[in-house]
C-alpha positions as a Markdown table, in Angstrom:
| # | Residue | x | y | z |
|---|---|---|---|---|
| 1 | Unk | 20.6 | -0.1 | -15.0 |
| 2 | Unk | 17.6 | 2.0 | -15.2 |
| 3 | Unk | 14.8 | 1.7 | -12.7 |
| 4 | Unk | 11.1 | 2.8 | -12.8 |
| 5 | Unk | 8.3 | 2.8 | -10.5 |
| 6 | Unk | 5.8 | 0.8 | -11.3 |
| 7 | Unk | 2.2 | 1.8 | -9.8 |
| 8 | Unk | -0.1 | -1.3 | -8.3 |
| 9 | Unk | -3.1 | -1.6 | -6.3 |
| 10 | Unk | -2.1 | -2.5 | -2.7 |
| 11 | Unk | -4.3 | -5.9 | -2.8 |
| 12 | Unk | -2.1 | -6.6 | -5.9 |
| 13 | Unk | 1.0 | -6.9 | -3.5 |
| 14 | Unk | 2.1 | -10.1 | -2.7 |
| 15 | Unk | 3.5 | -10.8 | 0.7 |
| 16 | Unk | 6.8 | -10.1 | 1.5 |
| 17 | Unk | 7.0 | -6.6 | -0.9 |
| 18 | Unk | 8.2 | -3.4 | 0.3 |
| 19 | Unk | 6.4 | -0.3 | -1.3 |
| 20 | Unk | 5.8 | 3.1 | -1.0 |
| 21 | Unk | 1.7 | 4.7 | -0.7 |
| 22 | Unk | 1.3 | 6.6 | -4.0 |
| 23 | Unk | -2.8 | 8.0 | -3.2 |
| 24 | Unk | -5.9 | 7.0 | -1.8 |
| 25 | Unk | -8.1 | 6.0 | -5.0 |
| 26 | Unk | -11.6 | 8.4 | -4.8 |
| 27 | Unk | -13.3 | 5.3 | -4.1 |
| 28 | Unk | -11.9 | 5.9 | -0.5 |
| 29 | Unk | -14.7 | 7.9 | 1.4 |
| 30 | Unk | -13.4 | 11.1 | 3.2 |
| 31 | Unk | -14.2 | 9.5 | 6.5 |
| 32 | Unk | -12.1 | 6.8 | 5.8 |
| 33 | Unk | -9.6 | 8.7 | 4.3 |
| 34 | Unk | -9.1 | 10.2 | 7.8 |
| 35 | Unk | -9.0 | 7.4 | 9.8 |
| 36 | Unk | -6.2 | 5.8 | 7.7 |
| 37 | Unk | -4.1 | 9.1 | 7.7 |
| 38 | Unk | -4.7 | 8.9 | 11.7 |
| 39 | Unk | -3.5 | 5.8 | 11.4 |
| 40 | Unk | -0.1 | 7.1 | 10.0 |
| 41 | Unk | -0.8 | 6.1 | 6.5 |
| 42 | Unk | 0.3 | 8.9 | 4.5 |
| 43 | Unk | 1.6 | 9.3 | 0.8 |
| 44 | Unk | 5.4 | 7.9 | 0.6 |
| 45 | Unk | 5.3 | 6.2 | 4.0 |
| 46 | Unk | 7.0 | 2.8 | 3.3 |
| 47 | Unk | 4.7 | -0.4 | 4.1 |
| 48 | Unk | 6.0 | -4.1 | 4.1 |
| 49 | Unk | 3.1 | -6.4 | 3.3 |
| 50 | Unk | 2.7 | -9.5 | 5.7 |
| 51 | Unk | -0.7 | -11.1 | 4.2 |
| 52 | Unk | -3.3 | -10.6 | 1.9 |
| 53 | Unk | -5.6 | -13.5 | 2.9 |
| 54 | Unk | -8.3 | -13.2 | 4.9 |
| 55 | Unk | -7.2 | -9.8 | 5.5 |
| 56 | Unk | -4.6 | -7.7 | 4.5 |
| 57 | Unk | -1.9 | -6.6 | 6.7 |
| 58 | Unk | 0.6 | -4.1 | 6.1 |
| 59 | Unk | 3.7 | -3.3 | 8.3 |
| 60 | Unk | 4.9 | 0.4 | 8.7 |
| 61 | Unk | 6.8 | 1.9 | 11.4 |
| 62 | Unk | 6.5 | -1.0 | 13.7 |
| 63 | Unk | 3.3 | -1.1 | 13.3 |
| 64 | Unk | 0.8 | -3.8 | 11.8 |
| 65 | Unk | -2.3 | -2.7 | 10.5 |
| 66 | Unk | -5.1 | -5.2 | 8.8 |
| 67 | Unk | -7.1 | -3.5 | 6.1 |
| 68 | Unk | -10.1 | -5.0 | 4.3 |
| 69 | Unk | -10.1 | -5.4 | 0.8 |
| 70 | Unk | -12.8 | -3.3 | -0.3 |
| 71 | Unk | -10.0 | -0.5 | 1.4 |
| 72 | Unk | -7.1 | -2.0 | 0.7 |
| 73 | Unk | -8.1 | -2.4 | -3.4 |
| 74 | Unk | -8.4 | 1.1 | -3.7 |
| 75 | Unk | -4.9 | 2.0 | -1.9 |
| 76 | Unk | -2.1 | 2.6 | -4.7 |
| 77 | Unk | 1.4 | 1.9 | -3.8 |
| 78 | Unk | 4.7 | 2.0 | -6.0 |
| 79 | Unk | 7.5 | -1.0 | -6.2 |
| 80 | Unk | 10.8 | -0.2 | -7.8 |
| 81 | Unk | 11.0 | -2.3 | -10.8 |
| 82 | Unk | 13.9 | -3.2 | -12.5 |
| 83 | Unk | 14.2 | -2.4 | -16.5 |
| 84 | Unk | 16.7 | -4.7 | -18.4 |
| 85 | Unk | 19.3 | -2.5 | -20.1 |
């Protein structure tokens, strides 16, 4: 079986997904940008996603982190997709 990765917009994870942080969309301000790499958010690192409602909250490195959406919509992540055949 072949796999791909599929590219989706972290508030377009539903709980319970593992993926991987492709970018920052250029929505994200730089300010921002820094506080969520100081945070330990950096490209590849591997979140879990607990919730998306009201909030969404991301796992990573035993850590929980809550995100709004007008962040968390502009956050690209990647999820191993199947292909059939």
């Amino acid at each position: 079986m072949t796999a791909h990765i599929e590219r989706i917009r972290l508030t377009g994870t539903p709980p319970g997904h593992h993926v991987r942080l492709a970018e920052f969309g250029e929505e994200i301000g730089s300010l921002q940008r820094e506080q969520l790499l100081a945070y330990g958010l950096t490209a590849q690192q591997t979140l879990t996603v607990l919730q998306q409602r009201p909030m969404t909250i991301v796992l990573y490195e035993h850590m929980e982190l809550a995100l709004e959406h007008s962040i968390a919509h502009h956050i690209w992540v990647e999820e191993e997709a199947r292909v059939p055949g």
